[in-house]
C-alpha positions as CSV (number, residue, x, y, z in Angstrom):
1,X,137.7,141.5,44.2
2,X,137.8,140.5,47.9
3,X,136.3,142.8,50.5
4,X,138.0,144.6,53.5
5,X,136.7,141.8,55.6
6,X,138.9,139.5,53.6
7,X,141.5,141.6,53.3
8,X,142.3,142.3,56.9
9,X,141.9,138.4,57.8
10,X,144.8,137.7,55.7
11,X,147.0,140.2,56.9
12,X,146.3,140.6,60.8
13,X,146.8,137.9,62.9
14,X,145.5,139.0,66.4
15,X,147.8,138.6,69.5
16,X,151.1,138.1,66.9
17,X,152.7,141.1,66.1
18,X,155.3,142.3,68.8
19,X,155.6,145.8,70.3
20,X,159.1,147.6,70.4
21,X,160.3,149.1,73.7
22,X,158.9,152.4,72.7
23,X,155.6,151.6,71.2
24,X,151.8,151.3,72.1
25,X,149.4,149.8,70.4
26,X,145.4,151.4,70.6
27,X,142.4,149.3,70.1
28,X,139.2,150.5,70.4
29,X,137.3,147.5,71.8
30,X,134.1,149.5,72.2
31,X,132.3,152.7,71.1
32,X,128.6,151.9,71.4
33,X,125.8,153.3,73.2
34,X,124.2,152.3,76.7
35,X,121.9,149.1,75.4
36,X,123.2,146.2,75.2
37,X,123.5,144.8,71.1
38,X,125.2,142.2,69.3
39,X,127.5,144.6,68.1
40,X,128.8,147.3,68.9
41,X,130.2,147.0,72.5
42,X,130.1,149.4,74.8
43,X,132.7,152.2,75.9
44,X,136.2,150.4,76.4
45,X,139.4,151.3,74.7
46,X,142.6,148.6,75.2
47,X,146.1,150.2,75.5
48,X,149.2,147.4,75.1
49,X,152.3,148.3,76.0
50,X,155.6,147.1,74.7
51,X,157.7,147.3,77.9
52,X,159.0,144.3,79.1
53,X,155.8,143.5,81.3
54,X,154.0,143.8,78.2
55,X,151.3,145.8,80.1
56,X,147.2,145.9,78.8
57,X,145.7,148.6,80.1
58,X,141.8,149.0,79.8
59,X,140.0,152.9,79.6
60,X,136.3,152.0,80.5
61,X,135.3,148.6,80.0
62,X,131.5,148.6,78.9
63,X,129.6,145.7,78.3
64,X,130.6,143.3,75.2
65,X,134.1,144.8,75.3
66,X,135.6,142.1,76.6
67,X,134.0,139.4,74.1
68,X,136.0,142.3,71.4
69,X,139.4,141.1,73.7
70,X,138.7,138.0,73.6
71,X,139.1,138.2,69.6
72,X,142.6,139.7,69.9
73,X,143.8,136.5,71.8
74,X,145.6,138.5,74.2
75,X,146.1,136.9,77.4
76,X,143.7,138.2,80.4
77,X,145.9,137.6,82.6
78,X,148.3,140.2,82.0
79,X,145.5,142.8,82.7
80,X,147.4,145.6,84.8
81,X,145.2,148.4,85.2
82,X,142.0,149.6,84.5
83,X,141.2,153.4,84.6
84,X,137.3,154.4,84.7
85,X,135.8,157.5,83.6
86,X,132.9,157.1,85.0
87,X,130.5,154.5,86.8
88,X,127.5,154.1,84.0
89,X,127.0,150.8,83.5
90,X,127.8,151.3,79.5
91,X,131.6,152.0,81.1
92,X,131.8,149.4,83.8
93,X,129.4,146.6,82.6
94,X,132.2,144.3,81.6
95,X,134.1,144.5,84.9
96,X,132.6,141.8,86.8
97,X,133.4,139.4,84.0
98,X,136.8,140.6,83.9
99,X,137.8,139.6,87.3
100,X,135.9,136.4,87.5
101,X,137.9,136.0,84.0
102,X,140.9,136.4,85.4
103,X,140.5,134.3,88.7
104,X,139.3,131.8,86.0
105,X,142.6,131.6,83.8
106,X,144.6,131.7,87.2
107,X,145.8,135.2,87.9
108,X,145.8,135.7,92.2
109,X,147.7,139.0,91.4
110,X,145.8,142.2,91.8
111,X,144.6,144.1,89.0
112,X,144.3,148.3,89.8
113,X,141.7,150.2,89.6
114,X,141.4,153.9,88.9
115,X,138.5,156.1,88.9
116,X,136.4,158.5,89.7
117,X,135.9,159.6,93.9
118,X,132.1,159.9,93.8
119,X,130.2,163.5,95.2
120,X,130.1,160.4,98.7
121,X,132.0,157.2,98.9
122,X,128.8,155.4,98.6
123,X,129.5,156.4,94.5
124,X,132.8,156.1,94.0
125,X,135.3,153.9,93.0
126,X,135.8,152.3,96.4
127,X,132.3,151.3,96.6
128,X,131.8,150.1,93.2
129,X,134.7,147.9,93.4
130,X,134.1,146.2,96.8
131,X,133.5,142.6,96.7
132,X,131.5,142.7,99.7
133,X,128.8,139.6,100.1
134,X,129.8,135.7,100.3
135,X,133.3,136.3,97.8
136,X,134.7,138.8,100.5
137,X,138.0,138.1,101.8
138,X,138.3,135.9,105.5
139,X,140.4,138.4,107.8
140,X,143.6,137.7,107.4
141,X,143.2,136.2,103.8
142,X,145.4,137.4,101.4
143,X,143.7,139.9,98.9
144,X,144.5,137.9,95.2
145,X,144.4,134.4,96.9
146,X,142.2,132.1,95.4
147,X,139.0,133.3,95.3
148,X,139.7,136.2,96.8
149,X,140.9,138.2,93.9
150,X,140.2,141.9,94.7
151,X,141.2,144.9,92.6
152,X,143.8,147.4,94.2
153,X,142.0,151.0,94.1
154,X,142.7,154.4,93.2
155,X,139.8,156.5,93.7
C-alpha cells in the first residue's frame, strides 16, 4: 500500500494546475520556530491569485520559506507584494534572498512591501527595507534598474 508521500507525487504537479478568475490558492510555505532547521521553514504563507496578473503574494517570509517556493515551481518573478507582520528575523529571514532572487531571474520591476511602522523609523519597515551601503541606487538611477532593484514601501 503506497504512502501519502507517494500518493500526493502522483497527483500534484506543482506550478500546473490553473486558477479561475475567482479563486486563490493558500500554501503554507512555513510554520516553524525562530532556529534555523532542515525542515520546517520559518513563518511565510504564499497567496496565488487567479486574476489575469496571476499575482503571488507572500505573508512573512521567514527563513527556508523560499527553498519551500522554490518546490512549487512558481515563477519568482511574478512576486507582487509582500506583507510583514512583523520584523523577527523568523518573519523576514528569507527577504534578502528574495530580491537578490529576483534581480537574478531578471525582474527590474518593484516588488511592494508592507509592514509594520516601528514605535521610531529606525524599526520600521522603511528602515528594514533600505538598501543603503554599496547596492544603493546612483541619484538619478532608476529604482528596479539593474542592480538597483529596491522594494516600493508601505509602512
Amino acid at each position: 500500500m503506497p504512502d501519502a508521500i507517494d500518493v500526493l507525487a502522483t497527483t500534484f504537479a506543482p506550478g500546473t494546475e490553473d486558477l479561475g478568475p475567482d479563486e486563490i490558492r493558500v500554501t503554507i510555505l512555513g510554520s516553524g520556530d525562530p532556529f534555523v532547521r532542515p525542515s520546517p521553514a520559518s513563518a511565510s504563507v504564499l497567496v496565488e491569485v487567479g486574476n489575469a496578473a496571476k499575482d503571488l503574494f507572500f505573508f512573512d517570509l521567514g527563513s527556508g520559506a523560499l527553498k519551500n517556493f522554490t518546490g512549487l515551481r512558481l515563477p519568482v518573478t511574478a512576486t507582487t507584494k509582500v506583507f510583514l507582520s512583523h520584523l523577527h528575523a523568523d518573519h523576514v529571514g528569507d527577504m534578502p534572498t528574495l530580491l537578490f532572487s529576483m534581480a537574478k531571474a531578471g525582474r527590474r520591476d518593484p516588488v511592494e512591501v508592507w509592514g509594520p511602522a516601528g514605535a521610531t523609523e529606525a524599526l520600521g519597515t522603511r528602515a528594514f527595507t533600505d538598501p543603503g551601503g554599496p547596492t544603493r541606487c546612483s541619484p538619478g538611477e532608476a529604482s528596479g534598474v539593474g542592480s538597483c532593484l529596491q522594494p516600493v514601501l508601505h509602512a
